[in-house]
VOMAR-631412 format. One record per residue (C-alpha): residue in one letter; x, y, z. Coordinates in steps of 0.25 Angstrom, whole numbers, plus 2048, in hexadecimal, padded with zeros to 3 digits. Layout:
<fivos>
['A', [X, Y, Z]];
...
</fivos>
This chain:
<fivos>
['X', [800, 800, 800]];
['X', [802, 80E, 7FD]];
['X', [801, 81C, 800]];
['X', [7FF, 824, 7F3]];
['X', [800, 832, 7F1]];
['X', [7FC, 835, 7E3]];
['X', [803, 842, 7DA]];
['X', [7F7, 84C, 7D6]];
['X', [7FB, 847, 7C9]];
['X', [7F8, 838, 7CB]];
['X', [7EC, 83D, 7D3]];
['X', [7E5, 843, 7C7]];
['X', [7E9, 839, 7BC]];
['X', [7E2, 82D, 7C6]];
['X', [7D4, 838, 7C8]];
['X', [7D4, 83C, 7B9]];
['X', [7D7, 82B, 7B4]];
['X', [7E4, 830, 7AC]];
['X', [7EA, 828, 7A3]];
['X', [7F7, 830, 7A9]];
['X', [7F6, 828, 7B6]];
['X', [801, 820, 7B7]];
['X', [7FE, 811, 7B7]];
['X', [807, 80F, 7C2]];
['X', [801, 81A, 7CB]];
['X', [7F2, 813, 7C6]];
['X', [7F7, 806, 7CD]];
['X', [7FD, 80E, 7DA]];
['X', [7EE, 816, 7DA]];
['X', [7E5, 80A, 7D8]];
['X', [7EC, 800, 7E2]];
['X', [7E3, 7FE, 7ED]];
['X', [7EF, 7FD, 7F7]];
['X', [7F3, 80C, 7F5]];
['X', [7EE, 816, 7FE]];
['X', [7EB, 823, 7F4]];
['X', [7EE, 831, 7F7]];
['X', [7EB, 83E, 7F1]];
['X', [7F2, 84D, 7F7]];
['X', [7ED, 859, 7F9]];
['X', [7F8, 860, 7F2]];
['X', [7F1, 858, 7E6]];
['X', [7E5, 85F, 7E8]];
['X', [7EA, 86B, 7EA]];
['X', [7F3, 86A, 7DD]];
['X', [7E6, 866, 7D5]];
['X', [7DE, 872, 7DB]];
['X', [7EA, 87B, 7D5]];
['X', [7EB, 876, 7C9]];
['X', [7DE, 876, 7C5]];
['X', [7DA, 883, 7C8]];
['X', [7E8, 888, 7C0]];
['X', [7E3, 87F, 7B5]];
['X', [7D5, 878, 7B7]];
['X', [7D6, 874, 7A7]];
['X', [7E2, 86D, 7AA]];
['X', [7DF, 868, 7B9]];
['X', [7D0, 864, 7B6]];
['X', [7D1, 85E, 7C4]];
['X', [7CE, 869, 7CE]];
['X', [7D2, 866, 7DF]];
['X', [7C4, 85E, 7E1]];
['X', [7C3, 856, 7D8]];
['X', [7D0, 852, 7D9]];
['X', [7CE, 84F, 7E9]];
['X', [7C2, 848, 7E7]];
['X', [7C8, 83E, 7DB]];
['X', [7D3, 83B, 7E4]];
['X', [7CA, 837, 7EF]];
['X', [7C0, 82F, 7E6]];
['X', [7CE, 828, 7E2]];
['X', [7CF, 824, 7F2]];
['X', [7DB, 82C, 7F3]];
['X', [7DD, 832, 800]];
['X', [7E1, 841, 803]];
['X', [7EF, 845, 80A]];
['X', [7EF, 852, 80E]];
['X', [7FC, 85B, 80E]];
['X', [802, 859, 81C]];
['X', [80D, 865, 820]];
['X', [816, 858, 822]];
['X', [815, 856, 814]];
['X', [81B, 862, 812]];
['X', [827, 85F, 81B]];
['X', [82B, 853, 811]];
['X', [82D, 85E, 806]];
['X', [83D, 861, 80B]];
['X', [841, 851, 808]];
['X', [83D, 853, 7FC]];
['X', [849, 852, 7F1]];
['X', [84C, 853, 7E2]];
['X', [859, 853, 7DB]];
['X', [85E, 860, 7D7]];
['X', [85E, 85C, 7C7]];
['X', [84D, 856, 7C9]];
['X', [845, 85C, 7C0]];
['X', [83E, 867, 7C7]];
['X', [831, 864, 7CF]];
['X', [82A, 870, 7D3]];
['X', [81C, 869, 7D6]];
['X', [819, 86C, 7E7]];
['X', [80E, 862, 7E7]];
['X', [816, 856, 7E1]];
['X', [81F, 85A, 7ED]];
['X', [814, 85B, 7F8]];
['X', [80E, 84E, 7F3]];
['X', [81C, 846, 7F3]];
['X', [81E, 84C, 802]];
['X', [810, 848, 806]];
['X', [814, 838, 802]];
['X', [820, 838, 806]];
['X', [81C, 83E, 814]];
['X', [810, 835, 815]];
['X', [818, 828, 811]];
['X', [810, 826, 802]];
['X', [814, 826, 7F4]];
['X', [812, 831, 7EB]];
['X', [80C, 82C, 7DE]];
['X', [810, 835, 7D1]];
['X', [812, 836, 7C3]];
['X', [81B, 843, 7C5]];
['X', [82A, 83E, 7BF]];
['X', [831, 84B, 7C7]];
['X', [82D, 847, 7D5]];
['X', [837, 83A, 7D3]];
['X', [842, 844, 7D4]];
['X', [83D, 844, 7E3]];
['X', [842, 836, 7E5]];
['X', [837, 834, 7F1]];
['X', [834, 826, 7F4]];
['X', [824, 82A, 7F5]];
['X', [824, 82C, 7E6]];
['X', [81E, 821, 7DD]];
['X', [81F, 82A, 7CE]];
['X', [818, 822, 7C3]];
</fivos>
């Protein structure tokens, strides 16, 4: 068993059926023996995103909250000691710049509560954390 903490990214593709959706992440998702969890910081990212661009981010705040509970994904709220994980975080001085702070919230949040961060996002490797699955 597992404790899953899904990227926004992989959050959407599994609301909205993608055909993006990594099959590997599918079979992570769908095994019965993972315990699913969805951020707040994903929330809040949606809700941003679609009122800067609600053509491109169809999915408003709500909707998204609410497909991620009919999923049976459970909520994890942002913790200040979330926060304190942030200065273990390293990347080499030659990795591709990262400049997304909810990736960074959302890898401190597994790694602080002892689950895996599922993403598709190929920069966050450069953290070289042991909670990141990347499919």
């Amino acid at each position: 068993m597992m404790k899953v903490l899904v990227d926004t990214h992989i959050a959407l593709w599994a609301l909205m059926d993608d055909p993006k959706m990594p099959k590997a992440a599918e079979q992570i998702l769908m095994d019965e023996k993972n315990d699913i969890y969805y951020s707040t910081a994903s929330v809040w990212e949606v809700a941003i995103k679609h009122c800067i661009r609600p053509n491109d981010m169809i999915v408003d705040a709500r909707l998204f909250e609410k497909g991620c509970e009919d999923n049976g994904y459970k909520v994890l709220p942002i913790y200040n000691h979330h926060t304190f994980v942030l200065d273990s975080l390293r990347r080499p001085d030659n990795a591709l710049k990262h400049n997304d702070p909810f990736d960074r919230i959302l890898i401190c949040q597994s790694k602080a509560e002892g689950m895996k961060f599922l993403t598709h996002d190929s920069l966050l490797s450069a953290y070289n954390e042991e909670c990141i699955i990347y499919v």
